[in-house]
N, C-alpha and C positions, 0 to 999 in steps of 0.2 A: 283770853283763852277760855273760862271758863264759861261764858258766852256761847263760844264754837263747840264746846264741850254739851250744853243743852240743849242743841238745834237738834242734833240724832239720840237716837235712842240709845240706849246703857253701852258704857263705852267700857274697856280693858285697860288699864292705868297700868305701867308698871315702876315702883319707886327704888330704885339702885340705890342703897347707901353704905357707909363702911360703919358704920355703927346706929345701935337704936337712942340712945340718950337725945343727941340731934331731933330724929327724929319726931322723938316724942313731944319735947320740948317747942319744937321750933316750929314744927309742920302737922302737928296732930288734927289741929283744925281743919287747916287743908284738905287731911284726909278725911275727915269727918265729914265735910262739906261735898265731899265729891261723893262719898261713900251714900248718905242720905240725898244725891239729886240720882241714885240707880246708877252708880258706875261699880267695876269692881277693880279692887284697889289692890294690886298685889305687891308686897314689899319684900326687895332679895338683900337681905344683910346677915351678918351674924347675928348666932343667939343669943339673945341678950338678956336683963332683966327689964327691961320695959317692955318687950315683945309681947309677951301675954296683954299687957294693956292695948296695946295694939291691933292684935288680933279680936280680943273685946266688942271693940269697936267695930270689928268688922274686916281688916285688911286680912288676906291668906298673905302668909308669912311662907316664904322660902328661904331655907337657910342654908347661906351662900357664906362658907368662912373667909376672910379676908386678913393677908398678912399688912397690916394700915400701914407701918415702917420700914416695910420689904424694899429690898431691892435686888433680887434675886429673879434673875426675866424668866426662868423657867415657872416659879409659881406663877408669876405674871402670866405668862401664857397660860397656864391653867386654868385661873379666874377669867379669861379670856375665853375661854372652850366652855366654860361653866357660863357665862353671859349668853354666851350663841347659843346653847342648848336651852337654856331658859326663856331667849327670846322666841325659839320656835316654836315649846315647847304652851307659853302662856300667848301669845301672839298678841303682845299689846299695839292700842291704835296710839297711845305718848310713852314713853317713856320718862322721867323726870330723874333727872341725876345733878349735883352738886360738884362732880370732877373738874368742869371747866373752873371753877373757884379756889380750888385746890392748886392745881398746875398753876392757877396766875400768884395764889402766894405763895407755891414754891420760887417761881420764876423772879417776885420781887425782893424774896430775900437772898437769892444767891445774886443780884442784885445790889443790893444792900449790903451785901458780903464784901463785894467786888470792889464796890467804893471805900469801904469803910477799909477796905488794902490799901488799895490806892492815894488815901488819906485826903481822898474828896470831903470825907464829913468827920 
């Protein structure tokens, strides 16, 4: 990926996370690394305390509040209008998100739930 990312010139990153700790932690290099080959790196999460270190660096910060334990489909949809607006708005060429990983261990512990009823395990 990062490969295809050098072949054109300065590209628009955008990083969707539901908090910065992760981010910082896990992926600062990443951005670092993109950030110094000329992309620019914009990250929509809440405000956090590591956001400034962040920004530091170099990423523009948009801040995008997220209820993380919601389950209430109207803010859901909100944060949904607030992505579409964002996308238009920074018009990235990747977008980079972590949600596929989320949905798969919600889905393996209601999973795990299910057995552990069922008195599979």
């Amino acid at each position: 990926m990062l490969a295809s990312l050098q072949e054109k010139s300065s590209k628009r990153l955008l990083v969707l996370a539901n908090n910065d700790v992760g981010l910082y932690r896990f992926r600062k290099d990443l951005l670092a690394a993109l950030l110094s080959a000329g992309h620019a790196v914009y990250i929509s999460l809440p405000d956090g305390g590591f956001v400034p270190e962040l920004v530091q660096i170099g990423c523009r910060f948009i801040d995008t509040p997220i209820d993380r334990r919601g389950m209430n489909p109207l803010r859901d949809s909100k944060l949904f209008h607030q992505y579409r607006a964002i996308l238009k708005e920074v018009k990235p060429d990747l977008v980079l998100t972590r949600e596929y990983h989320w949905i798969g261990q919600r889905h393996r512990k209601r999973r795990l739930a299910e057995e552990v009823r069922a008195g599979a395990l």
